[in-house]
N, C-alpha and C positions, 0 to 999 in steps of 0.2 A: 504493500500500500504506500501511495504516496506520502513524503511528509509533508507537511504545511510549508517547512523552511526553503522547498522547492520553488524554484522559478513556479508560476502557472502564466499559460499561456491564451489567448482566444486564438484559435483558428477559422476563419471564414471558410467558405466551402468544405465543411470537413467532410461530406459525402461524397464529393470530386476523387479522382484520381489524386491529386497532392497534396490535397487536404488531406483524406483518410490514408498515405503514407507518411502524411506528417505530425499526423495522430499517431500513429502506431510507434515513429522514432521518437515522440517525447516521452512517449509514454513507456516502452524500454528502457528508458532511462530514468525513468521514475517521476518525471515532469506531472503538473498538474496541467488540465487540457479542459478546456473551455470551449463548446461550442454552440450554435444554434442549429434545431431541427426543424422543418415545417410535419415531417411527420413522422415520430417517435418510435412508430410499429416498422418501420419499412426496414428491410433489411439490413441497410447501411448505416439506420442510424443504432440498427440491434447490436452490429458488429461494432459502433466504435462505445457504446454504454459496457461492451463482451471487455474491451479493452481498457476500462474506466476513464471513459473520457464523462464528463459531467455534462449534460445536454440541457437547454431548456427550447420549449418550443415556440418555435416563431421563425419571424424571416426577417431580411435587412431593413423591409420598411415600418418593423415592430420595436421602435425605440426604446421602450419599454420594458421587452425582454431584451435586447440587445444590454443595456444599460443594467438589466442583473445578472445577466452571463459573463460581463465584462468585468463585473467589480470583483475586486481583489488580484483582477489580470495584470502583471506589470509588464505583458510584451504582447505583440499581434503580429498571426500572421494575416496578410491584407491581398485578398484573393480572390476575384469577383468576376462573374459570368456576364458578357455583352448580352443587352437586348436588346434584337436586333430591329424590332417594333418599335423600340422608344428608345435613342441613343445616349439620351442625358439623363436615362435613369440609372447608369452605371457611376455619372459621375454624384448624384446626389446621393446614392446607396452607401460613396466612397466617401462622401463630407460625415454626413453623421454621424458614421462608423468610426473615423477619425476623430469624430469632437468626440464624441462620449469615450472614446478611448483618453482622451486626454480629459475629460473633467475624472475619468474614474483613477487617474495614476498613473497608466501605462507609457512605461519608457524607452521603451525599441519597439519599432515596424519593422517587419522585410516585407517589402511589396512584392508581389510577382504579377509581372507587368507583360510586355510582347516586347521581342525584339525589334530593334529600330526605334519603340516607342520615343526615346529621344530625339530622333529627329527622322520622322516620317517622311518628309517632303525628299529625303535621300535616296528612296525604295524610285529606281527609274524605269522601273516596272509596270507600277499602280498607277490606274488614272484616276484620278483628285474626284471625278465625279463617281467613283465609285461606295458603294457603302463600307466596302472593306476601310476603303483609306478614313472612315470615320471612326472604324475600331481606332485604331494605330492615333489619332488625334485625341482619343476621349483616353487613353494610358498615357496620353503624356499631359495632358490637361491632371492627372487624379497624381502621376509624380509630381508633382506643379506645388498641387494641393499638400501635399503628406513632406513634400521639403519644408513648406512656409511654416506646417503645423509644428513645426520645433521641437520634435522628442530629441532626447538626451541622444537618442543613436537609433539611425534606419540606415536599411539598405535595399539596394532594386533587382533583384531579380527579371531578365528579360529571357525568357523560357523560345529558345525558337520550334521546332516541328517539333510534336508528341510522338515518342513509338508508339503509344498505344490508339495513334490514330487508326492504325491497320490494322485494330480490334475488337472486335463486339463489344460494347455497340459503336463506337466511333467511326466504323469503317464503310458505316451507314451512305457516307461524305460520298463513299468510292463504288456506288452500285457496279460497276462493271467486275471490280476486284472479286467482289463476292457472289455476281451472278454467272461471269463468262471467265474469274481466274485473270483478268487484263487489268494491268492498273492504267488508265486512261488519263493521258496529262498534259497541260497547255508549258511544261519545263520543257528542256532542252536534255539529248541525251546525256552530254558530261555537264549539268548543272549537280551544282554538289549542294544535296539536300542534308540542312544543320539537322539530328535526329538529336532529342536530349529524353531519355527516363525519366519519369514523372517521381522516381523514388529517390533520383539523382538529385532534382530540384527539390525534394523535401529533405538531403542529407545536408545540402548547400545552408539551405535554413535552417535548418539546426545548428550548422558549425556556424552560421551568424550567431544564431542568440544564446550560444555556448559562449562566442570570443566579440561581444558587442563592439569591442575598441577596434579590433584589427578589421573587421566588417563593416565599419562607420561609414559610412556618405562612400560607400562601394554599388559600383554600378557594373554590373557584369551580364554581359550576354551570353547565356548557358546552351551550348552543346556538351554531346557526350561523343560524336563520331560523326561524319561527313561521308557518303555515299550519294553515289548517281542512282538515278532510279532503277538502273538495270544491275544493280547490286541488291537494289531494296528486295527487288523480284526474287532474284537468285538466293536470296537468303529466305525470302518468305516461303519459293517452293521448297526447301530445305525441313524447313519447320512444317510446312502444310502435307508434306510428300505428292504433291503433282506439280503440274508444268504450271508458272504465272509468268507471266511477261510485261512487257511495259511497251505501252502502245503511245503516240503521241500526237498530239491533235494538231493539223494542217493551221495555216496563215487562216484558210478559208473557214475550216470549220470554227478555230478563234472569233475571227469577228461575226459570222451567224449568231455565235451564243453570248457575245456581248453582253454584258447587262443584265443577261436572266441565270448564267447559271456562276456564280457566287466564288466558286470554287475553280473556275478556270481561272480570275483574278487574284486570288489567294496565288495560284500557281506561276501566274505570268509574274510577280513579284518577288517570287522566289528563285528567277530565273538568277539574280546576283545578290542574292542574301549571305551567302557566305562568306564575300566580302568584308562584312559589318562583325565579323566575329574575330576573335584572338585566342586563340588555342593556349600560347605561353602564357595568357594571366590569369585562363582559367586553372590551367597543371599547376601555377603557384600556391594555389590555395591548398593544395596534397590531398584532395578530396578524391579517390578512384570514381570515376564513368564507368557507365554501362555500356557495352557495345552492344549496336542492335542482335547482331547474333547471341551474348548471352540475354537479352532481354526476351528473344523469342523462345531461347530454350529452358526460359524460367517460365514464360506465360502458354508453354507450348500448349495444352489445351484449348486457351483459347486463339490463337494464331491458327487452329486448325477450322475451330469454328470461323472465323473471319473468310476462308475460304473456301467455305461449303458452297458448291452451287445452288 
């Protein structure tokens, strides 16, 4: 059982992927873990109550539980899903998250934001009128926010592609991956796709609000390994046992789908994202990466489901 003399921590999205492994790493360590549920019986929130994380129920625009989940909190992690319906509800979600973090005490953030968020207008990729490049505005609008809000010590996390995009249920993104085996994509063959572990990103956070000082006003953009999409294939048919390939979408077929399909501009931006990363300042921190390959043959059950026809 935890002692009291423990850090305790709020983590937002603790149902997420990086939330519930960074639930499970504070909580290995004996941390106290603070989070909010909207709904208490659902499996994820069973699993992280299995793991003694303290829950109350509510959601970000429930000030009220927020602000008693929060008290006694002295750190946050700040971790918050786009909606894509209403775009400034991310950044208001992220204001009063932040103030009531600060009227209750709490004195380190690690935000985990998107890569580039610092400076969007860099991606030569993305066209400005797209929704995407509004994500990419409204993370750096919320680090904007969580600088000025003056904790004793934050740090930014900018998380680039999930491995477990290629997973049930994420891989939803990729209907062809999972109906016809084809990963279908508006990148280029030797574009080198940033891939980082979502367990990597909660160990990163961790060894912030384990070493507040040496993690202070650090701003790092988190891979775990860099592969072209015809690597990703070859590793996923490895893990899944059949053939997957990597198919790629024409000049022509790109601007047909302009505009409606979401995910081919996600893609076209990723054409030079790795670019924006630095390998040597991530290896300084001594934190080990995951390599997609040991990540699929950890999640190998589900890597096979993802490629069920």
């Amino acid at each position: 059982m935890a002692s009291n003399t423990l850090p305790t921590v709020f983590v937002c999205g603790a149902t997420g992927s990086q939330g519930a492994a960074l639930c499970r790493q504070l909580r290995v360590i004996g941390w106290n873990v603070h989070a909010t549920v909207r709904d208490p019986h659902s499996q994820a929130a069973q699993a992280l109550e299995a793991h003694g994380v303290k829950l109350t129920v509510g959601d970000w625009d429930n000030k009220e539980a927020l602000a008693t989940t929060m008290a006694g909190c002295d750190k946050l992690f700040l971790n918050l899903v786009p909606n894509f319906g209403d775009w400034d509800r991310e950044r208001l979600h992220a204001q009063s998250i932040l103030a009531i973090a600060k009227e209750v005490g709490v004195k380190q953030v690690v935000y985990s934001s998107a890569v580039t968020a610092h400076a969007p207008e860099k991606r030569s990729g993305m066209d400005p009128s797209h929704p995407i490049h509004k994500l990419f505005f409204m993370k750096n609008t919320i680090e904007g926010i969580m600088k000025r809000a003056a904790f004793d010590h934050w740090t930014i996390l900018r998380p680039t592609f999930f491995m477990a995009n290629f997973l049930q249920p994420k891989v939803r993104m990729y209907p062809d991956l999972a109906q016809t085996n084809t990963f279908k994509t508006a990148m280029m063959p030797d574009t080198l796709m940033d891939l980082i572990d979502h367990e990597d990103i909660a160990r990163f956070a961790l060894a912030a609000f384990g070493d507040p000082t040496r993690f202070d006003q650090q701003e790092i953009e988190l891979f775990g390994e860099a592969l072209t999409p015809g690597q990703v294939t070859e590793r996923l048919s490895m893990a899944a046992g059949r053939d997957i390939k990597a198919e790629f979408y024409t000049d022509e077929e790109i601007k047909e789908q302009h505009g409606t399909n979401l995910m081919i501009e996600v893609q076209l931006s990723m054409r030079d994202s790795h670019r924006f990363v630095d390998a040597e300042k991530i290896k300084s921190f001594g934190i080990p990466l995951t390599t997609f390959r040991d990540f699929l043959e950890r999640e190998s059950k589900d890597a096979v489901k993802a490629t069920d026809p």
